[in-house]
Each structure stands twice: as structure tokens, then as C-alpha cells.
N, C-alpha and C positions, 0 to 999 in steps of 0.2 A: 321943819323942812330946811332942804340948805339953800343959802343963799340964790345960787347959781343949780336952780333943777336937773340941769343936764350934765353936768360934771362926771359924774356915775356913767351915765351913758357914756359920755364920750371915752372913758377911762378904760370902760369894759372891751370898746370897739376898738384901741389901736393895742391894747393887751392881746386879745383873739387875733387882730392883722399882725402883730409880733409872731404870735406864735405859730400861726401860718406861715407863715411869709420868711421866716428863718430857717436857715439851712447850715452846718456844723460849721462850715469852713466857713461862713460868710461872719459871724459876728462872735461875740465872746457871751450868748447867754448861757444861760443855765437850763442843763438837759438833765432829768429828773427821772427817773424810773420809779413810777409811785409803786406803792406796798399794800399788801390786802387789809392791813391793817386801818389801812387811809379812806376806806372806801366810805364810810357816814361823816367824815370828821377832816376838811378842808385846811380846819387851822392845824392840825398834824403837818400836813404839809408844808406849811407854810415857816412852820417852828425850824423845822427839819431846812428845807432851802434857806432861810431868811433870818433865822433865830429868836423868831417872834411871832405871835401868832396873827399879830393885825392884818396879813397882807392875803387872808382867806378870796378874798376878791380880786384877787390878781390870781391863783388858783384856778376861780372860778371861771375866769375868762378865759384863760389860758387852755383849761381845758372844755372850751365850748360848753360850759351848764347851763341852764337858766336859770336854775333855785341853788341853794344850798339843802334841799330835799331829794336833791338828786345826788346816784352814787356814783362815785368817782370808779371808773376801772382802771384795770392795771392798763396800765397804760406808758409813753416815754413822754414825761410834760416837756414843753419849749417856754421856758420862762425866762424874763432879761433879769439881768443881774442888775446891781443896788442903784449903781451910775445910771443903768438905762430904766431902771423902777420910776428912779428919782427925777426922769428927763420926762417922761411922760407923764407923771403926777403935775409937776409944773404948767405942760404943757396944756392938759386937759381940765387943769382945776382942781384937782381933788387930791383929798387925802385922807389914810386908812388909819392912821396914828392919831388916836385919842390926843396926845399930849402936845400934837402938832394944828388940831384944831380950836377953834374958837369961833362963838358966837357965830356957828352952823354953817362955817368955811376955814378952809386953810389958811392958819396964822401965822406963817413966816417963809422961808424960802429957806430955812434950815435944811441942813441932810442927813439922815438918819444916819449913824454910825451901827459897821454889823453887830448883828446881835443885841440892839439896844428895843428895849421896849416900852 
């Protein structure tokens, strides 16, 4: 279990308020029109926006799921791009990057470069 239980939580909830709460002219995220292809398979997407597939849980939020059991539809996602991924990872505690954690919390304050996984 990780250090800080609520991490997750918190990470999920301002993901979802992003993606709500953003409108085209107001910010620079990333607007996504997923593909039917995408519909069992989260880290798709995530490869596809992000060039990685760690970030399935920012996905998941973004587009209101509760499980990764659930199908993704076609849909237009509202997802923040890397700057603003990496502002509320900070901000909430968490982190999706295996090679960024350690001993069951985020190990540095590093920022992911695109496409690195």
C-alpha cells in the first residue's frame, strides 16, 4: 500500500474537475477524440496522448470511470497536457511512472520528458 492512502484519490478528483471544468479557449489541454479501438484498453490511450502507457489513470479519470472494467466510449476526452499532468501529480502526491516511484510513493520531483517511459 502506498505511503500516503489518499494520493489516488486526490489525483483522480482534480483529473475529473480538469476535465470538467476546461473549455478549448481557456487552457492549452489536450482534447482527444478516443477510437473504437480504445474501448477495453485505457493504456491505448494513454500511449496515443502521452506516448506511454503509464498514465491509464489519468484516462480513467478524465473520462469519469470507476474501474478499468469499464468501456471507454467514443467520446471527445479533456486531458491536461505533460506541464499540467506533472502540476497535479506534484500537487496530489502521486505518481503513475514505475521508474519515478519508490518504496510505495513518488521518488523525486523529476518531470517526465514526452514520450519517455
Amino acid at each position: 500500500m502506498d505511503q500516503d492512502t489518499q494520493a489516488a484519490k486526490r489525483f483522480y478528483h482534480d483529473v475529473r474537475a480538469f476535465a470538467e471544468h476546461t473549455w478549448p479557449w481557456e487552457s492549452q489541454a489536450i482534447f482527444y477524440a478516443t477510437q473504437p479501438d480504445e474501448c477495453w484498453d485505457l493504456t491505448l490511450v494513454s500511449q496515443r496522448v502521452y506516448g506511454r502507457r503509464d498514465e491509464f489513470f489519468t484516462v480513467m479519470a478524465a473520462a469519469g470511470l470507476d474501474t478499468v472494467d469499464q468501456p471507454l466510449q467514443q467520446t471527445l476526452l479533456v486531458l491536461p497536457s505533460e506541464g499540467q499532468l506533472y502540476a497535479i501529480k506534484r500537487r496530489c502526491g502521486f505518481e503513475s511512472i514505475a521508474a519515478y516511484r519508490a518504496d510505495f510513493a513518488p521518488s523525486g520531483l523529476r518531470k517526465p520528458s514526452h514520450g519517455q517511459s
